[in-house]
N, C-alpha and C positions, 0 to 999 in steps of 0.2 A: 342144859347148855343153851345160851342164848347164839344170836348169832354172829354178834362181834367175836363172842370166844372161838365160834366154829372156823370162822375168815381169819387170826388170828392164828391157828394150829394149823390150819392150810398151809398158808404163808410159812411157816414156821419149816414145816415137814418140806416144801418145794425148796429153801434155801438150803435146809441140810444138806435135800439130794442134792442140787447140783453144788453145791460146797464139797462134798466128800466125795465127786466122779470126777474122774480125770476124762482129757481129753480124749486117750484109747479107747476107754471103756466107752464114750459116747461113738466117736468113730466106728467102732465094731459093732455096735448097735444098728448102724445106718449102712447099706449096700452104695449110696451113691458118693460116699465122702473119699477125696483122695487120697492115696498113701504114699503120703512121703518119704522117703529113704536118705536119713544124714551118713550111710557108710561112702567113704572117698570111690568105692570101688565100681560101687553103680554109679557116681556121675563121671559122664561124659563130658572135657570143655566141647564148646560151638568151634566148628570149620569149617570156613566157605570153601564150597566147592567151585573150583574157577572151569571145569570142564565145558566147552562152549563159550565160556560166558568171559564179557569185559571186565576186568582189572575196575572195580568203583572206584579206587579212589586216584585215579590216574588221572589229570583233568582232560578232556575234551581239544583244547588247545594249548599244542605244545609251544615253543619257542622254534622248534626248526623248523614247522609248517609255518612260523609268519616270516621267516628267513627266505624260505626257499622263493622264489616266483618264477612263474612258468613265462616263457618270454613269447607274445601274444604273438611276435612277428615273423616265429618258426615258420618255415614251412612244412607241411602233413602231406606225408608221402599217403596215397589210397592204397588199400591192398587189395591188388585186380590181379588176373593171369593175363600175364604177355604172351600176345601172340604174333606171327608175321613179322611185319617192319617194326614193332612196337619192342621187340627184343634187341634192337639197333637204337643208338645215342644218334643224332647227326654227325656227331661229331666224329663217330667210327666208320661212316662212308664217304667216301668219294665219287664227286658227278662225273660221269664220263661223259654223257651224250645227251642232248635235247632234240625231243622228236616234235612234229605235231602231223598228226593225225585227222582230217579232217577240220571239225573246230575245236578236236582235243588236242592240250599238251603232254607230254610224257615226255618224264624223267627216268633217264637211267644212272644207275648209282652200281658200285662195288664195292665189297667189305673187304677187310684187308688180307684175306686167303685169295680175293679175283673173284669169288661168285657176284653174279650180277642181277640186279633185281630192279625192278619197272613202279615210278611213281607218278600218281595221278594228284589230281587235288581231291582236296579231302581223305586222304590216307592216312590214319593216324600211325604216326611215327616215335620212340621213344616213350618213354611216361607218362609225357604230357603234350607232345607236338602232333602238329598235325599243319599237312603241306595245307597252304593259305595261297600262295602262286607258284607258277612256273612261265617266267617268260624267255624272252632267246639267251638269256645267258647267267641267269642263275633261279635256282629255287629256295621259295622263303615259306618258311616253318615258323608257327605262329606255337608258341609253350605257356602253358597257362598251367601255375599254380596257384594254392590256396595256403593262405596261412591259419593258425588258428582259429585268429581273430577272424574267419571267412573274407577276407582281404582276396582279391584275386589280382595275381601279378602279371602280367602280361609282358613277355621275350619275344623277341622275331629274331632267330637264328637264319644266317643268308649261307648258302653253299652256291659257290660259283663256279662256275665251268673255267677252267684254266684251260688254255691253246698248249698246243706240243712243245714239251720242253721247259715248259713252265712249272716251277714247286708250291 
């Protein structure tokens, strides 16, 4: 035999074999080859789990967040504890008497039960007030809020000493 013939009958013998194996039989042969399964029963369809998770295909911006707008010139209440005069509006006292002390002034004021309570300057009063003067016949209360937009507004509430008999 020469060796064309040999190369020839090689060739020959290698097309049969892999002519006459099926894919199985090659498959089973190999430990690493996949196994696929066409029964309906083992495939699973795909379902997103939304547990935690954003809605994909929801876009990002809606229509009611470009509707909505925040009006910058709110005012933003602080969340403090009231304490003392600061649980008192001005608006729920009445001056009864102006003292001066020295070269202190003091204010007296009553809520509308009659208890009566003593202010100085600088006594923060209400939310945002806080006594600014007291001269012989009224006390002014300077209120300072913030909007949003750190805007700072500035009120002078005046409370006057009214004479006997006076509303």
């Amino acid at each position: 035999m020469t060796i064309k013939q040999m190369s020839l009958s090689c060739c020959t013998i290698l097309i049969a074999l892999l002519f006459f194996m099926t894919p199985n039989s090659i498959a089973a042969g190999s430990e690493t080859a996949p196994q696929l399964s066409d029964s309906p029963e083992e495939m699973k369809p795909f379902q997103y789990q939304l547990e935690d998770r954003a809605d994909p295909f929801v876009p990002f911006i809606t229509a009611k967040s470009k509707e909505s707008s925040v009006n910058m010139n709110e005012i933003v209440e602080k969340k403090a504890t009231l304490t003392g005069m600061q649980l008192f509006e001005p608006g729920q006292l009445t001056l009864v008497a102006l003292l001066k002390a020295g070269t202190d002034d003091i204010a007296m004021v009553q809520d509308f039960t009659g208890k009566g309570y003593m202010l100085r300057e600088g006594v923060k009063i209400g939310r945002r007030g806080v006594v600014k003067d007291i001269t012989s016949n009224r006390v002014i209360i300077e209120e300072t809020a913030e909007t949003r937009a750190g805007k700072k507004i500035i009120t002078e509430v005046v409370m006057l000493l009214k004479k006997e008999g006076e509303k």
